[in-house]
Backbone atoms as SQL, in Angstrom:
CREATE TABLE atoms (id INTEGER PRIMARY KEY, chain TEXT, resi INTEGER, resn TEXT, atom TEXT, x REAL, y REAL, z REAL);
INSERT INTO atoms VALUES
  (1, 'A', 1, 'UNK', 'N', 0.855, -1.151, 0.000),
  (2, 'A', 1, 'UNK', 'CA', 0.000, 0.000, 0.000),
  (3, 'A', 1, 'UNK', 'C', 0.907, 1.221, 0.000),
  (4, 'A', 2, 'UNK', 'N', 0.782, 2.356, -0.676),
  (5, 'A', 2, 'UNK', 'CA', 1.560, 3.682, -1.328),
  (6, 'A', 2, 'UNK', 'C', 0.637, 4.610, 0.037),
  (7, 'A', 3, 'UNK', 'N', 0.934, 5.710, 0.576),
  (8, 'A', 3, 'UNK', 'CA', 0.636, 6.301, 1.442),
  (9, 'A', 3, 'UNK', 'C', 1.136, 7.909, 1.004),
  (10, 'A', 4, 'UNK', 'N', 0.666, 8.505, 0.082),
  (11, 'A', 4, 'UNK', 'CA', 0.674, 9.801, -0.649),
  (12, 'A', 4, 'UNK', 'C', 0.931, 10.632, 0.478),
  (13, 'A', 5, 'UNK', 'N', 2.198, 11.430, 1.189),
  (14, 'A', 5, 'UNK', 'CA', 1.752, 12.670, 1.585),
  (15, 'A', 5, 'UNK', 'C', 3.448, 13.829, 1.981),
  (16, 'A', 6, 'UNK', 'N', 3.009, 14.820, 2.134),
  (17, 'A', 6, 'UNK', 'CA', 4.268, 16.016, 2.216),
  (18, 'A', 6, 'UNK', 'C', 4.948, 15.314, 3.252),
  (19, 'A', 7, 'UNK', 'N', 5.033, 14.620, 4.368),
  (20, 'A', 7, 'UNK', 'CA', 5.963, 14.572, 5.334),
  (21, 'A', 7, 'UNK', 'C', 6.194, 12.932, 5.895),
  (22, 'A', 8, 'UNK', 'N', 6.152, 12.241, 4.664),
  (23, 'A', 8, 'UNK', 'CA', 6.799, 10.814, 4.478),
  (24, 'A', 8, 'UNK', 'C', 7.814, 10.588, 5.358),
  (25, 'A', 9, 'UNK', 'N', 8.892, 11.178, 6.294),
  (26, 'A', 9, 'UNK', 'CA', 9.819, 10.929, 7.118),
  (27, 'A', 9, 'UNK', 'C', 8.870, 10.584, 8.576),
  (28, 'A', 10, 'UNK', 'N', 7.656, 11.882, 8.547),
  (29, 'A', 10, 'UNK', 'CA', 7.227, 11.596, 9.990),
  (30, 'A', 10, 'UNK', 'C', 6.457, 10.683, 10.122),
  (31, 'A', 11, 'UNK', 'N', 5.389, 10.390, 8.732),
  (32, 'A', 11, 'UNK', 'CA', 4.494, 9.348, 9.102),
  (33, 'A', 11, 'UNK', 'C', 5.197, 7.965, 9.160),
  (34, 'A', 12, 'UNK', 'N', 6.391, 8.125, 8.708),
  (35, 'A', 12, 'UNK', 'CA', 6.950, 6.512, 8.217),
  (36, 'A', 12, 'UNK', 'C', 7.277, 6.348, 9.843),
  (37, 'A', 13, 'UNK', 'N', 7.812, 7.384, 10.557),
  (38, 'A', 13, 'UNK', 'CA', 8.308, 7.288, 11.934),
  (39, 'A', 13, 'UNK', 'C', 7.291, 6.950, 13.188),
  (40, 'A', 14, 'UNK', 'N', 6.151, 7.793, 13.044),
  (41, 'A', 14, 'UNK', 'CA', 5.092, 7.666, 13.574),
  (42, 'A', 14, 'UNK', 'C', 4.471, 5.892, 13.720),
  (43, 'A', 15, 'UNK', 'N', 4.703, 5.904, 12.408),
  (44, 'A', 15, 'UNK', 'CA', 4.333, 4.174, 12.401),
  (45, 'A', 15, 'UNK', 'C', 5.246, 2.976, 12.965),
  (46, 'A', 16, 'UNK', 'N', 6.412, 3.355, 13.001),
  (47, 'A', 16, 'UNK', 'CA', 7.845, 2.248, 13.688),
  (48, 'A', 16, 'UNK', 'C', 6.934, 1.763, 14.864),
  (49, 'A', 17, 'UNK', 'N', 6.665, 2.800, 15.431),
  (50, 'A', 17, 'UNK', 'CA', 6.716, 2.077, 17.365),
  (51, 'A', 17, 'UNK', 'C', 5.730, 0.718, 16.938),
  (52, 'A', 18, 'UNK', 'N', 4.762, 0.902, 15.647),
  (53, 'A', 18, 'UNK', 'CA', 3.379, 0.168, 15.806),
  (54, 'A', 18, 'UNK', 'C', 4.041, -1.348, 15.256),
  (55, 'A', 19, 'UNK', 'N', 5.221, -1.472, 14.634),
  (56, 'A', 19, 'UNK', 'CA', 5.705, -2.040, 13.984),
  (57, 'A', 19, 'UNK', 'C', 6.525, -3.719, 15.122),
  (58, 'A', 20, 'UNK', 'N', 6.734, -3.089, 16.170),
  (59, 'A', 20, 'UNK', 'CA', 6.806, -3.734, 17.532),
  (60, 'A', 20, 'UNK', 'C', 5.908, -4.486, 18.296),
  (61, 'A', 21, 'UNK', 'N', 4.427, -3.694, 17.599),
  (62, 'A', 21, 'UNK', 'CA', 3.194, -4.815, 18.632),
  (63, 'A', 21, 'UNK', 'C', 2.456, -5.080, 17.394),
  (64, 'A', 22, 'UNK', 'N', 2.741, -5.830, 17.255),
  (65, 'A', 22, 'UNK', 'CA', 2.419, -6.940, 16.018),
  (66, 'A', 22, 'UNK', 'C', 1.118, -7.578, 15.756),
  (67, 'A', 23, 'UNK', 'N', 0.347, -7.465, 14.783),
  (68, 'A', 23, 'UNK', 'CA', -0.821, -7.890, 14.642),
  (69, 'A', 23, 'UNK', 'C', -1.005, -9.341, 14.222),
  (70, 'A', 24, 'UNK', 'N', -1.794, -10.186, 14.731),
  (71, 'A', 24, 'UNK', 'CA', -1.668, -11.670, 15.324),
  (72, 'A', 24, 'UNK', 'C', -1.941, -11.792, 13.158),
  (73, 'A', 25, 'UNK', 'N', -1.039, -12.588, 13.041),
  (74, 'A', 25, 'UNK', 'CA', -0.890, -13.221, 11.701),
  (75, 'A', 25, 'UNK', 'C', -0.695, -12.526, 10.886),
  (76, 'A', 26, 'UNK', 'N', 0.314, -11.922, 10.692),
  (77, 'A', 26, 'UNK', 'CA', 0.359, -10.534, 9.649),
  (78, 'A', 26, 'UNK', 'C', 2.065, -10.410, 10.591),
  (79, 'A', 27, 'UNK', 'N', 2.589, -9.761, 9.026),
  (80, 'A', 27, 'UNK', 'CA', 4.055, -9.308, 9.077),
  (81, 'A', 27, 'UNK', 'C', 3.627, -7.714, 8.299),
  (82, 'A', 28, 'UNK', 'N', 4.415, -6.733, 8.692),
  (83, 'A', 28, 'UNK', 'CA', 4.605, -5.435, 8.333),
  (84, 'A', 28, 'UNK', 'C', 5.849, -4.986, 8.239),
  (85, 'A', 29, 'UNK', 'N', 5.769, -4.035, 6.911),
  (86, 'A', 29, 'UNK', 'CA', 7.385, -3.363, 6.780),
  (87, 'A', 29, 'UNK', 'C', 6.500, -1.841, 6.503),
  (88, 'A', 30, 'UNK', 'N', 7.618, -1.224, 6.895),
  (89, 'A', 30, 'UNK', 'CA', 7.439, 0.507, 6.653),
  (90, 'A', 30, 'UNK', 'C', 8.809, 1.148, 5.830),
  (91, 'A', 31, 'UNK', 'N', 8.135, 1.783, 4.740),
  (92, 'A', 31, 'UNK', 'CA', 9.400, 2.795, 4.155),
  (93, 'A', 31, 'UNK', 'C', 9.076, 3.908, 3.555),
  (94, 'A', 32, 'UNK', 'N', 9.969, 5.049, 4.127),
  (95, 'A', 32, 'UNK', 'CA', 9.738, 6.506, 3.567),
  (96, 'A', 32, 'UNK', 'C', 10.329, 6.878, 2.459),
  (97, 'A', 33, 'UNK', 'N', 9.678, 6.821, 1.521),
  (98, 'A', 33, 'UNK', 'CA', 10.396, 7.662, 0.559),
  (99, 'A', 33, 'UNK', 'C', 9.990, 8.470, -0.578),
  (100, 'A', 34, 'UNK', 'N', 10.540, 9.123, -1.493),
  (101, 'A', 34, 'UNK', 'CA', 9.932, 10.789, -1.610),
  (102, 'A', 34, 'UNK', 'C', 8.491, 10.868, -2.258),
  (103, 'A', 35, 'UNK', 'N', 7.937, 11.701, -0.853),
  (104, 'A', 35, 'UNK', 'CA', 6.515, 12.120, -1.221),
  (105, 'A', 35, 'UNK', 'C', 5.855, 10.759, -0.860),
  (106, 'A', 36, 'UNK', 'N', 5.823, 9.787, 0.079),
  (107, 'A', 36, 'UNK', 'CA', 5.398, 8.810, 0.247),
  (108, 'A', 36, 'UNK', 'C', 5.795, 7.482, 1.327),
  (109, 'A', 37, 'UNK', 'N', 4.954, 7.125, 1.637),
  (110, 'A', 37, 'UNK', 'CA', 5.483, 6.009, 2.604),
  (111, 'A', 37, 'UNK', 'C', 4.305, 4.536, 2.082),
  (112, 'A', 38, 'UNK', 'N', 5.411, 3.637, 2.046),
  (113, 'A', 38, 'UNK', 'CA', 5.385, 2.159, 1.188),
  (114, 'A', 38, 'UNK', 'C', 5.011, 1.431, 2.315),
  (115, 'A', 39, 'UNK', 'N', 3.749, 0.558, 2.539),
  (116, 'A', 39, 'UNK', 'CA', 3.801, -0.032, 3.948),
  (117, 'A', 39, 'UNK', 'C', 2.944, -1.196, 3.193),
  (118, 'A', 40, 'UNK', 'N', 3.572, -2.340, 3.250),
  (119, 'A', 40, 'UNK', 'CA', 3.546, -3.744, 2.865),
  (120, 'A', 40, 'UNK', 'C', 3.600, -4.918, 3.941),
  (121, 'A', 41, 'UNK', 'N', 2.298, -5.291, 3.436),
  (122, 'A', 41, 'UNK', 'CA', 1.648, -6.244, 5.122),
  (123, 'A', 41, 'UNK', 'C', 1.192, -7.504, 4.129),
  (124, 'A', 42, 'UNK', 'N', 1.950, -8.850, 4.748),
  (125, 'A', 42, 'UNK', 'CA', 1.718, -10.030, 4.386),
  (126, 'A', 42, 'UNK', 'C', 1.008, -10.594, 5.740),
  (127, 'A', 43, 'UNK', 'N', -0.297, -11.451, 5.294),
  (128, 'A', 43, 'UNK', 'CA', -1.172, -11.947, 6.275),
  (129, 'A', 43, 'UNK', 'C', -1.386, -13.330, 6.021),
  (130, 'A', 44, 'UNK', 'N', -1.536, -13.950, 6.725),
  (131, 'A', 44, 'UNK', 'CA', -2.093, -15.099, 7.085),
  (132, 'A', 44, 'UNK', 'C', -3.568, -15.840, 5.855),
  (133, 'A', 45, 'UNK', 'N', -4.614, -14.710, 6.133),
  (134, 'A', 45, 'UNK', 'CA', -5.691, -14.990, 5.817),
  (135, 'A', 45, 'UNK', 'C', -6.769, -13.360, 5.704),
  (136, 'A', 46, 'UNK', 'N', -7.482, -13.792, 5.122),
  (137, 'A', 46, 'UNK', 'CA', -8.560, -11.845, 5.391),
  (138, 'A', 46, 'UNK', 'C', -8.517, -11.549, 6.036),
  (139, 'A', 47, 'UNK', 'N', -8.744, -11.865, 6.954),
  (140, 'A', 47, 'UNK', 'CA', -9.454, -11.051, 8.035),
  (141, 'A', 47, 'UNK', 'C', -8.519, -10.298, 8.978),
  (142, 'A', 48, 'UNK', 'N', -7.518, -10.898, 8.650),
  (143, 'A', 48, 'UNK', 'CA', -5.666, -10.340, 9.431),
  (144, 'A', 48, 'UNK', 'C', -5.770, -9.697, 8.458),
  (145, 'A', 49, 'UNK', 'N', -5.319, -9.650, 7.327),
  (146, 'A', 49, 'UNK', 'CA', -5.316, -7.974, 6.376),
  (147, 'A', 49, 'UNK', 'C', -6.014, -7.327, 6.740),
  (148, 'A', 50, 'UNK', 'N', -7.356, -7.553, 6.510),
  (149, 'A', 50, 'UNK', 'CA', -8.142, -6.482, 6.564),
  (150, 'A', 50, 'UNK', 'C', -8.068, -5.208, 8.125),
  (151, 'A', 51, 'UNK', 'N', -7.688, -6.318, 9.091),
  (152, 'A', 51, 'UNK', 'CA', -7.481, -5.858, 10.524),
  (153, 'A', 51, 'UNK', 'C', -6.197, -4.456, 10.087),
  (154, 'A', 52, 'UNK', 'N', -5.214, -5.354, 9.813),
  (155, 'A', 52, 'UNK', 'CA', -3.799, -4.673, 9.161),
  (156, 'A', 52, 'UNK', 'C', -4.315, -3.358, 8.656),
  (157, 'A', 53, 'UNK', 'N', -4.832, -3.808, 7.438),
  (158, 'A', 53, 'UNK', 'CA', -5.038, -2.180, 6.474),
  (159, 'A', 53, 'UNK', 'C', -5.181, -1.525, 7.201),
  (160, 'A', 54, 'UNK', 'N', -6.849, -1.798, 7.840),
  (161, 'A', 54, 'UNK', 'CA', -7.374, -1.049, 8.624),
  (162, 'A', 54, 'UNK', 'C', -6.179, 0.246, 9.876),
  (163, 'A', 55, 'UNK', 'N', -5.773, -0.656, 10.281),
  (164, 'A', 55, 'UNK', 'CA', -4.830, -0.350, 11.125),
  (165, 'A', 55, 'UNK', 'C', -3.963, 0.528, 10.844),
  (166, 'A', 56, 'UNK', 'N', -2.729, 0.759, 9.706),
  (167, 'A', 56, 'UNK', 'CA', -1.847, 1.118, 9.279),
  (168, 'A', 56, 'UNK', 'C', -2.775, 2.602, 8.362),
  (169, 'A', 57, 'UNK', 'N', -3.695, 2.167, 7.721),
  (170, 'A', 57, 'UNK', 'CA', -4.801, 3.380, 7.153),
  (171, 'A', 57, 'UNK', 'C', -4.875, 4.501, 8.143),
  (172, 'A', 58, 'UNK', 'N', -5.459, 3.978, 9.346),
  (173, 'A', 58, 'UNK', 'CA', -5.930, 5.131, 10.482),
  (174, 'A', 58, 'UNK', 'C', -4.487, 5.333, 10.996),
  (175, 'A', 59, 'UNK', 'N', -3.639, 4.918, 11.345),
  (176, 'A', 59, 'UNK', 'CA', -2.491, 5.364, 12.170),
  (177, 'A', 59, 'UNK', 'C', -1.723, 6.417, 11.286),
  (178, 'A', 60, 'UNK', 'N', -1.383, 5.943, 9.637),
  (179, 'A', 60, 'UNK', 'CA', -1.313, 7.238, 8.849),
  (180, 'A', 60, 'UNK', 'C', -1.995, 8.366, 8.917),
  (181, 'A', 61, 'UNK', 'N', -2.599, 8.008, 8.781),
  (182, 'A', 61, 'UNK', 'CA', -3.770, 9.694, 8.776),
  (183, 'A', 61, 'UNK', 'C', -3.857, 9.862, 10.059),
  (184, 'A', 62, 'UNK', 'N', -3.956, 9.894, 10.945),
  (185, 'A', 62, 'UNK', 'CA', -3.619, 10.407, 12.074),
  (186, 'A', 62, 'UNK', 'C', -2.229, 10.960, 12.497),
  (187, 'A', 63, 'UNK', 'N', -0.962, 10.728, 11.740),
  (188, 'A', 63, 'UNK', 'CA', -0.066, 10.645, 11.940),
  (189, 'A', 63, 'UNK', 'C', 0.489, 12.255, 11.036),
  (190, 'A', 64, 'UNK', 'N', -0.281, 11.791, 9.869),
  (191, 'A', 64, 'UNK', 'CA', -0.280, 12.974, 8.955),
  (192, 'A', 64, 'UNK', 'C', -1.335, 14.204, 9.310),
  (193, 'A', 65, 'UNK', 'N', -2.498, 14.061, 9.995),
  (194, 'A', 65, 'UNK', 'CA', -2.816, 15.419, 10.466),
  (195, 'A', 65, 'UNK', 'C', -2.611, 15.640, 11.396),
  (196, 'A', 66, 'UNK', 'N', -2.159, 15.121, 12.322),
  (197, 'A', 66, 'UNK', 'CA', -1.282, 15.670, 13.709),
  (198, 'A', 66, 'UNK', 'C', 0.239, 16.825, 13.373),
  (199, 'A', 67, 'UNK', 'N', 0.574, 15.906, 12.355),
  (200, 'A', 67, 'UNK', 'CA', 1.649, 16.832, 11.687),
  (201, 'A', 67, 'UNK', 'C', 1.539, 18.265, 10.704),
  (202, 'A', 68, 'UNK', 'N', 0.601, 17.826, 10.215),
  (203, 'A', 68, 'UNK', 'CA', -0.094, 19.619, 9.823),
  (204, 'A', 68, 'UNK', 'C', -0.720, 20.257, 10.871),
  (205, 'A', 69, 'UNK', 'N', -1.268, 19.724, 11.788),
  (206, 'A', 69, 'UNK', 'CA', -1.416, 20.848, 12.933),
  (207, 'A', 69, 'UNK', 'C', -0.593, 21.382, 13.445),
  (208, 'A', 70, 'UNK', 'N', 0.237, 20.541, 14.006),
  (209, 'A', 70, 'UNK', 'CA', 1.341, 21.044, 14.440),
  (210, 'A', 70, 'UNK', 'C', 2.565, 21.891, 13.728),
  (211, 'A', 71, 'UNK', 'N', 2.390, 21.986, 12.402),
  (212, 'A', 71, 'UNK', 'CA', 2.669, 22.696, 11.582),
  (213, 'A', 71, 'UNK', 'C', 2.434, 24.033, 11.625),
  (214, 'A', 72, 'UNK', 'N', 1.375, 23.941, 12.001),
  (215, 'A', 72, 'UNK', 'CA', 0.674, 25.564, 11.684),
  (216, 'A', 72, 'UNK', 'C', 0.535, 26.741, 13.356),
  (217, 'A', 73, 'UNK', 'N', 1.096, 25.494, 13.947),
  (218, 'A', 73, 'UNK', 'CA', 1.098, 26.507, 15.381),
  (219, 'A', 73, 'UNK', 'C', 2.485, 27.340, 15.512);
């Protein structure tokens, strides 16, 4: 999965710690690079992806508008 956004260093970083508590049947990699962060999750079966996406989806975007807020203060 491609993760489109201006500050690919922070979200790729933001995501490491998550990268440690591991989602039951599913492997994850994270990588920043320009204008983007690459996050590739091999699962078991559906329902572990889908958990995954899910997961890695919201923690980006959260990761990325925390960082434009904090941008603008």
């Amino acid at each position: 999965m491609i993760v489109k956004t201006e500050r690919p260093e922070v979200v790729a970083g933001a995501l490491s710690p998550e990268l440690a508590e591991r989602i039951p049947r599913t492997k994850v990699s994270v990588e920043s690079r320009a204008g983007e962060v690459a996050i590739t999750i091999e699962a078991d079966d559906q329902t572990a992806l889908r958990a995954a996406l899910n997961s890695y989806i919201r923690w980006a975007n959260v990761a990325e508008e925390t960082a434009k807020e904090a941008g603008r203060r």
